[in-house]
C-alpha positions in Angstrom: -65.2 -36.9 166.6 -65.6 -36.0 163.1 -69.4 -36.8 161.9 -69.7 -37.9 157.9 -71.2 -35.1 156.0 -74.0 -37.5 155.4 -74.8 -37.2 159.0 -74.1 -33.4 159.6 -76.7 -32.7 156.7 -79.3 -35.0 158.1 -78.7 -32.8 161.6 -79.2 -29.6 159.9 -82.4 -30.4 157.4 -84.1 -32.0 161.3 -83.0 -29.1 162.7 -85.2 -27.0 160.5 -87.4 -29.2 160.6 -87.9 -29.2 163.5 -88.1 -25.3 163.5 -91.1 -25.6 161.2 -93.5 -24.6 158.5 -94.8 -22.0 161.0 -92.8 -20.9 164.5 -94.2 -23.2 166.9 -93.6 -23.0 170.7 -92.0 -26.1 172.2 -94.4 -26.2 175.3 -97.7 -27.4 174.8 -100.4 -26.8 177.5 -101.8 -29.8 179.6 -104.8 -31.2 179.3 -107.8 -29.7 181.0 -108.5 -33.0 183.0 -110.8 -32.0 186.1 -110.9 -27.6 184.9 -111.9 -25.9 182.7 -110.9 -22.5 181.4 -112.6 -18.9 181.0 -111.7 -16.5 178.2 -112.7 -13.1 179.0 -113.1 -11.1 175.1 -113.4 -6.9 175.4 -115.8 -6.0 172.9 -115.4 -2.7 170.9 -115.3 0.4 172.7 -117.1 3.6 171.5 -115.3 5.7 169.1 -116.1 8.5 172.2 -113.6 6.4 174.0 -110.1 6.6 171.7 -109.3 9.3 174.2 -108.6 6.9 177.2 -106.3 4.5 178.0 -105.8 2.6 181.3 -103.7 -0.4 182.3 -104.6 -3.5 184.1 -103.0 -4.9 187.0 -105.0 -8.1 187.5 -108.7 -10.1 186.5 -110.1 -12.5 189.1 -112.8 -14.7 188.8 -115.1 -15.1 192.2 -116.8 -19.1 193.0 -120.1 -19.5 194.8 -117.6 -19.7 198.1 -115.7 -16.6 197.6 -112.7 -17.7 196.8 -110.9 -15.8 193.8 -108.9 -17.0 191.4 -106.9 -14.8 189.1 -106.4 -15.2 185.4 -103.6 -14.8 182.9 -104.2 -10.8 181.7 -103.7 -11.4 177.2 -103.6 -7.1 177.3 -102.6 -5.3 179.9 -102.9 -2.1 178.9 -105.6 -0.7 176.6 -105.8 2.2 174.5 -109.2 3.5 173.1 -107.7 4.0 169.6 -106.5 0.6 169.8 -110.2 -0.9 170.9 -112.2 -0.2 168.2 -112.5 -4.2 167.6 -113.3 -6.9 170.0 -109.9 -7.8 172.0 -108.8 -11.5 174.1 -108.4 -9.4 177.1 -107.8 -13.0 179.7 -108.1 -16.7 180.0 -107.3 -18.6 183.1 -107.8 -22.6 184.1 -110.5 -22.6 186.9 -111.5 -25.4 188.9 -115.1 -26.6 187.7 -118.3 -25.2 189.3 -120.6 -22.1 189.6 -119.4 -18.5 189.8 -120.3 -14.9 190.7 -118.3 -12.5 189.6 -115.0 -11.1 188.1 -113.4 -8.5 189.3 -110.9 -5.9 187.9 -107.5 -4.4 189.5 -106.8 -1.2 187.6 -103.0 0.4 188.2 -103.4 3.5 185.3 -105.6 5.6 183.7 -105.3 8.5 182.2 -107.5 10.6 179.2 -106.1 12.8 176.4 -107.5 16.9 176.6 -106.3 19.7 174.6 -103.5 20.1 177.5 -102.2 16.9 176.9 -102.6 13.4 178.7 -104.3 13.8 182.4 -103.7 11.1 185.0 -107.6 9.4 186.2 -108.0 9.0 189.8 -108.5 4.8 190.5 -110.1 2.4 192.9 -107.9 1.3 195.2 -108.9 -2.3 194.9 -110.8 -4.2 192.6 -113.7 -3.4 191.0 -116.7 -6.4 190.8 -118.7 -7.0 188.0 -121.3 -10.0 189.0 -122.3 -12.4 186.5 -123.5 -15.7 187.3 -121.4 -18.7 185.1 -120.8 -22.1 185.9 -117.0 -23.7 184.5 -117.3 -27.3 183.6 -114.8 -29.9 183.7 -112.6 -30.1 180.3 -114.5 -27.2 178.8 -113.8 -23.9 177.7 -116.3 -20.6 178.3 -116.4 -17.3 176.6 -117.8 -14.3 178.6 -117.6 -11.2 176.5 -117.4 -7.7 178.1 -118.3 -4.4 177.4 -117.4 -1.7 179.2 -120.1 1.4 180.0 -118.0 4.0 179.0 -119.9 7.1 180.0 -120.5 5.4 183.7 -116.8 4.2 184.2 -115.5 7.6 183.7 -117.0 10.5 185.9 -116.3 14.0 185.5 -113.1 13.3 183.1 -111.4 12.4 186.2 -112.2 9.6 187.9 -112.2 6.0 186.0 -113.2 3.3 187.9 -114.3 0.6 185.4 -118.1 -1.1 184.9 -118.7 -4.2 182.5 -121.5 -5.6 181.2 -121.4 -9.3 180.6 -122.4 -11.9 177.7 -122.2 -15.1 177.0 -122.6 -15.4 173.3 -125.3 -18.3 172.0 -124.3 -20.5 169.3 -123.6 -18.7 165.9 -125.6 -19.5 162.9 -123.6 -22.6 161.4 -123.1 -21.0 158.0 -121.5 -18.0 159.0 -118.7 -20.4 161.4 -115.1 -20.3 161.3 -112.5 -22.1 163.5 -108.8 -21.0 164.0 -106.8 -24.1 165.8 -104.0 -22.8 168.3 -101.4 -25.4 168.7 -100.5 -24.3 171.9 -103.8 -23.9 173.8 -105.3 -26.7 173.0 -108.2 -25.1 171.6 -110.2 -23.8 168.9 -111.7 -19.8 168.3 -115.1 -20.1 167.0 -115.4 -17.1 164.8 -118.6 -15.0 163.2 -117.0 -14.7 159.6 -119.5 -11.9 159.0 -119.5 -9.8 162.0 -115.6 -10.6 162.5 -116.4 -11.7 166.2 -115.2 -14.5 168.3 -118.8 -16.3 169.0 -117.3 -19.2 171.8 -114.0 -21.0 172.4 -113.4 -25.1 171.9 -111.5 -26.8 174.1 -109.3 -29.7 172.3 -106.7 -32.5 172.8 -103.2 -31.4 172.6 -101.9 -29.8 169.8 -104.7 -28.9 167.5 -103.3 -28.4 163.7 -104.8 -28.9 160.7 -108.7 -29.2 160.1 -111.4 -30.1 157.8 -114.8 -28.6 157.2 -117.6 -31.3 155.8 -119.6 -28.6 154.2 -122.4 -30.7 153.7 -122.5 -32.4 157.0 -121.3 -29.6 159.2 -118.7 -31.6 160.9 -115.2 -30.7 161.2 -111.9 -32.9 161.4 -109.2 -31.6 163.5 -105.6 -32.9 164.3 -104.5 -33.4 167.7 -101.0 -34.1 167.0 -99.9 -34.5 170.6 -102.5 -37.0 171.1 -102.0 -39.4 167.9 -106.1 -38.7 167.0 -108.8 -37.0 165.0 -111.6 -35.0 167.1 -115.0 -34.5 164.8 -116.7 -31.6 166.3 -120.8 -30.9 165.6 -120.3 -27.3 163.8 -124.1 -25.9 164.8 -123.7 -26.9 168.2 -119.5 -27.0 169.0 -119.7 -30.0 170.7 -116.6 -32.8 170.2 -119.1 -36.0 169.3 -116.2 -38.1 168.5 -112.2 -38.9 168.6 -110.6 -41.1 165.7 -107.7 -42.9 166.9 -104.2 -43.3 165.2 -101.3 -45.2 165.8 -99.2 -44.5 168.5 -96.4 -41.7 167.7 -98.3 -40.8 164.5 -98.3 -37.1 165.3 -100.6 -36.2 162.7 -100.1 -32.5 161.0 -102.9 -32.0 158.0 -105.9 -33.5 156.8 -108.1 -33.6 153.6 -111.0 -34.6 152.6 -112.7 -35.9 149.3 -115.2 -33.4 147.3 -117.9 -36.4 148.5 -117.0 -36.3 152.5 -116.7 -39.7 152.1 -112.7 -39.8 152.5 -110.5 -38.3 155.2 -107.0 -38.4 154.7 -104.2 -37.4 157.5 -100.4 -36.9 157.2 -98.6 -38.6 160.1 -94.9 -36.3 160.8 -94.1 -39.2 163.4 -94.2 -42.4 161.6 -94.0 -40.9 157.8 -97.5 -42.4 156.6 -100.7 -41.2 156.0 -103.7 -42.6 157.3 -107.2 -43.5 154.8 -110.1 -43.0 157.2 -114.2 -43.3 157.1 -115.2 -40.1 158.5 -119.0 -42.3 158.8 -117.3 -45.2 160.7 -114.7 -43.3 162.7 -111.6 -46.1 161.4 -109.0 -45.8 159.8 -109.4 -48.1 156.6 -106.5 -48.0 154.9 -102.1 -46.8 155.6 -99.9 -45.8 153.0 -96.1 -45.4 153.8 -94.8 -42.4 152.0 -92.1 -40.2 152.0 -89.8 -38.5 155.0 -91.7 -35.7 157.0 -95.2 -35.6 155.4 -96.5 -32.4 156.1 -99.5 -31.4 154.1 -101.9 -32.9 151.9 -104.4 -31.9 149.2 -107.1 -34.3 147.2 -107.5 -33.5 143.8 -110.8 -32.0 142.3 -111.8 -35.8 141.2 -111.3 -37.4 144.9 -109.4 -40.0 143.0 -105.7 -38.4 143.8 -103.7 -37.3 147.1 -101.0 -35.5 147.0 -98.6 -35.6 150.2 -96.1 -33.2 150.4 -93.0 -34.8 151.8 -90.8 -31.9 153.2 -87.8 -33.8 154.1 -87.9 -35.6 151.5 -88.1 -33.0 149.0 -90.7 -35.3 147.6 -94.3 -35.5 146.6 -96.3 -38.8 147.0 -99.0 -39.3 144.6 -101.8 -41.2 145.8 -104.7 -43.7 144.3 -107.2 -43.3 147.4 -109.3 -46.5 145.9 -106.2 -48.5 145.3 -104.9 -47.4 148.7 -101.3 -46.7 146.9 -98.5 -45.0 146.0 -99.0 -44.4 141.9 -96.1 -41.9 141.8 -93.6 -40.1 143.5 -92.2 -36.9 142.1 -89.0 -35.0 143.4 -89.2 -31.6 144.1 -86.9 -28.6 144.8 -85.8 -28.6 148.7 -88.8 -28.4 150.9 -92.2 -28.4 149.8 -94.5 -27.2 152.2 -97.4 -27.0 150.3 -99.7 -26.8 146.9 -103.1 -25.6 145.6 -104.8 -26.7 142.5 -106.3 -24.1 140.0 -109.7 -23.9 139.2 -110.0 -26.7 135.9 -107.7 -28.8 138.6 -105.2 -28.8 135.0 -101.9 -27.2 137.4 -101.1 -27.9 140.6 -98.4 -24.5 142.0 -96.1 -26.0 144.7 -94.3 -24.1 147.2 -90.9 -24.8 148.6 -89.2 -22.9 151.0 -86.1 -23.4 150.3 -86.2 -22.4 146.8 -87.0 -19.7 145.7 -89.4 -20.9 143.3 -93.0 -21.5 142.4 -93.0 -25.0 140.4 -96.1 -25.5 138.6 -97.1 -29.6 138.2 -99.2 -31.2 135.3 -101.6 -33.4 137.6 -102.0 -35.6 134.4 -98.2 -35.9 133.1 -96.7 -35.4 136.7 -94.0 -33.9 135.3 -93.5 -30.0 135.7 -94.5 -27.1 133.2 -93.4 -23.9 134.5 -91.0 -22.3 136.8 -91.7 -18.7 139.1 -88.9 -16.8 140.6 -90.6 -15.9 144.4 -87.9 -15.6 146.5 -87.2 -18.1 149.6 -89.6 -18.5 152.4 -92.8 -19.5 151.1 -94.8 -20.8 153.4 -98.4 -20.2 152.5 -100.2 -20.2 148.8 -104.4 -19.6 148.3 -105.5 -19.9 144.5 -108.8 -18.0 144.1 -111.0 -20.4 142.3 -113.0 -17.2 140.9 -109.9 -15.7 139.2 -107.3 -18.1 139.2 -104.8 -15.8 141.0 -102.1 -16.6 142.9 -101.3 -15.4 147.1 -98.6 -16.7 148.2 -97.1 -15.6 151.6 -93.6 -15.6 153.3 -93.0 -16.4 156.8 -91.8 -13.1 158.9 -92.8 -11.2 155.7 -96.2 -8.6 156.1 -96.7 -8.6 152.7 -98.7 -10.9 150.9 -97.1 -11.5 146.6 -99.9 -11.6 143.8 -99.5 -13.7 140.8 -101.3 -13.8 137.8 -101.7 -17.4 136.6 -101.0 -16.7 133.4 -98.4 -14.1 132.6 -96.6 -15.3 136.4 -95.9 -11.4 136.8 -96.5 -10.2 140.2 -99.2 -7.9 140.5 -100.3 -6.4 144.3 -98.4 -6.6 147.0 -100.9 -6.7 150.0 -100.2 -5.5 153.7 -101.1 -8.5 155.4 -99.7 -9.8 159.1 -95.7 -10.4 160.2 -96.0 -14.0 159.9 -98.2 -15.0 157.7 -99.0 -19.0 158.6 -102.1 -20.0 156.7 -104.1 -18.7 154.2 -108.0 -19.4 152.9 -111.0 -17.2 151.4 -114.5 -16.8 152.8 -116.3 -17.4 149.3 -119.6 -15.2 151.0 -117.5 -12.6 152.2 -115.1 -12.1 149.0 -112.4 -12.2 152.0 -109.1 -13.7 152.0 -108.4 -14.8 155.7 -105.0 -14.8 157.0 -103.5 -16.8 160.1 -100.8 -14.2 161.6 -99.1 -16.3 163.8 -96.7 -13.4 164.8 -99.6 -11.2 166.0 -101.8 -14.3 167.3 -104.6 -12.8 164.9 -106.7 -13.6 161.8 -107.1 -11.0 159.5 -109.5 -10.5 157.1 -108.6 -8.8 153.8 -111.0 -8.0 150.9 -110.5 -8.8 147.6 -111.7 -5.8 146.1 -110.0 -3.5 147.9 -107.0 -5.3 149.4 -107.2 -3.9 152.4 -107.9 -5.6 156.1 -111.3 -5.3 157.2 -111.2 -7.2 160.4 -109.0 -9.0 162.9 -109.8 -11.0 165.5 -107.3 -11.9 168.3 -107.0 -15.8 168.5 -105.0 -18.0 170.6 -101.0 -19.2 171.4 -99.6 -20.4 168.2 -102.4 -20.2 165.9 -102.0 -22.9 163.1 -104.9 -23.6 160.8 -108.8 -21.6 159.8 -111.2 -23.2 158.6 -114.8 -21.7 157.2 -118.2 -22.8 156.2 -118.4 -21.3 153.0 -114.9 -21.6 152.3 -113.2 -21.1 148.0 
């Protein structure tokens, strides 16, 4: 049977939908229900030690009754050179309760001399580091480790491995950043300043898109597989409270108004977005909108929303106090997603599959200018201190700068192999990438453009969010 062409080209434009805005895997994990998970994070090793490398066989965690329980290894094998930041070295599910000890199967180690690469002699079984820990039901811990160099290796010919153990307190609030992994059902707590991961939240399924309340120190986060909102205490990491939608919303993005008084979602599955009180938990208003709403930004006012409608190749224009649609404006195939400059006078739009930056007139709606970029745009970052313009490509590692006003590109910057979601720490004078390829965030300075830091986060990696944020 022959299908209309209508039909064939709604197939193909679901198709990549479906295939997404960023690469995300199709299998979602379950939810913690009666376990909880450990996350085991190396810390930086001593430059002394970029001569050794050994591999990993196997990490096991040890209950109060001796029974072991071995964890999903995130590196195997481990490299001084490649060690000089903190690594996500395992994470395993773990029936709640108290613990004593992980231990450590090594299967290769050797150390670099003048002669070459020598082979260490190793342990025939595990090595036991004893920590006391207690797992608790639908929660995530973070132990970090730090191996004793000089003691693990003796005489430059034996390794047999000895950790010290941590588990890191809360960070100071100001200096927090969350990365949502959409496939782990958590969130990575990061130290923006020492480029750490501090703890690990465990969420609903599907975490995306989030929303910081500066102010309040309370972020919103989207559980798409779960149709709900979770608010999580920043200083403390604790979930105090889940918003629910409408069944088979699937919600992807949020925003919220310059006030914190208004928290706005875009739901994928039922192609509406949802008006909430972020005081009252409820949703207070519904607005039908175009086909697959994917992101969403509120203007500099709090008056305006703007939902980008992907398959639609539309964006909705939003009253948030009228609770309606004021204007919908049609866009070049895909929009994925827009920023505001820093009068809030343009508003750049990227859409994927054109291969051009369109530049709106918030007040006329209609559009000014036009910027060749090539297809693929997936991510864009105004600076509000300059005005200028990153905009990066999915499976692309490097990141385009434009200048607002002549559109030239200026610096190309080495950034990650799929870059997913861009922000800047406004303390730091950092522009914080979500490498979704590499499972990492990364940390470039705006000075220098050049990464200072990357942290290891977890499976498909969607979102970061930071107090302090431009």
């Amino acid at each position: 049977m022959r299908l209309p062409l209508k039909s064939l080209h709604a197939i193909i434009v679901a198709f990549v939908f479906i295939s997404g805005c960023q690469t995300l895997p199709s299998y979602v994990k379950q939810p913690l229900a009666e376990n909880g998970e450990l996350y085991l994070y190396l810390q930086p090793l001593p430059q002394e030690a970029d001569r050794l490398s050994f591999a990993l066989a196997g990490i096991s965690a040890t209950n109060k009754d001796g029974s072991d329980f071995p964890l999903m290894l995130e590196l195997k094998d481990l490299r001084g050179s490649d060690a000089q930041r903190q690594r996500f070295l395992a994470v395993g599910r773990l029936p709640a309760g108290d613990y004593t000890g992980i231990s450590f199967k090594v299967n290769k180690a050797t150390l670099k001399t003048e002669d070459g690469e020598a082979s260490l002699a190793i342990p025939e079984s595990a090595v036991r580091t004893d920590v006391s820990f207690t797992v608790n039901k639908k929660k995530a811990l973070l132990i970090t480790l730090t191996l004793n160099y000089k003691n693990s290796l003796r005489d430059e010919v034996k390794f047999s491995p000895l950790f010290s153990t941590k588990i890191p307190g809360k960070p100071v609030p100001g200096l927090v950043g969350y990365v949502s992994n959409y496939a782990d059902n958590s969130l990575t707590v990061v130290d923006k300043q020492s480029m750490l991961v501090t703890g690990i939240i465990a969420t609903g399924r599907g975490p995306k898109g989030m929303a910081f309340d500066q102010l309040r120190r309370k972020a919103y986060v989207a559980i798409s597989e779960e149709d709900a909102i979770e608010v999580v205490d920043i200083p403390t990491g604790e979930v105090l409270n889940r918003i629910s939608l409408n069944t088979g919303d699937n919600p992807q993005e949020l925003a919220l108004s310059p006030d914190g008084r208004t928290l706005v979602s875009t739901n994928a599955g039922t192609n509406s977005v949802s008006i909430i009180d972020p005081v009252s938990f409820f949703e207070t208003g519904r607005v039908n909108v175009g086909d697959g709403p994917s992101s969403i930004l509120i203007d500099p006012t709090g008056k305006r929303a703007y939902v980008f409608n992907t398959l639609a190749n539309t964006i909705s224009v939003i009253d948030l106090s009228k609770r309606a649609i004021v204007s919908t404006i049609v866009t070049e195939p895909w929009p994925v997603r827009g920023q505001f400059n820093r009068s809030g006078d343009a508003l750049y739009v990227i859409q994927r599959l054109s291969s051009y930056l369109t530049v709106l007139n918030p007040a006329s709606l209609v559009v000014t200018k036009r910027k060749y970029i090539g297809t693929g745009a997936n991510a864009v970052k105004v600076d509000s201190n300059t005005d200028q313009i990153y905009v990066g490509k999915q499976y692309e590692p490097w990141l385009a700068v434009y200048d607002p006003f002549s559109f030239l590109p200026g610096d190309s910057i080495k950034a990650g192999s799929d870059n997913a979601y861009l922000t800047i720490d406004g303390e730091g004078n950092n522009l914080c990438v979500v490498d979704a390829g590499r499972k990492s965030l990364l940390f470039i300075n705006l000075v220098s453009r050049k990464v200072v830091g990357e942290i290891d986060v977890g499976e498909a990696p969607y979102w970061v969010s930071l107090m302090g944020e431009r």
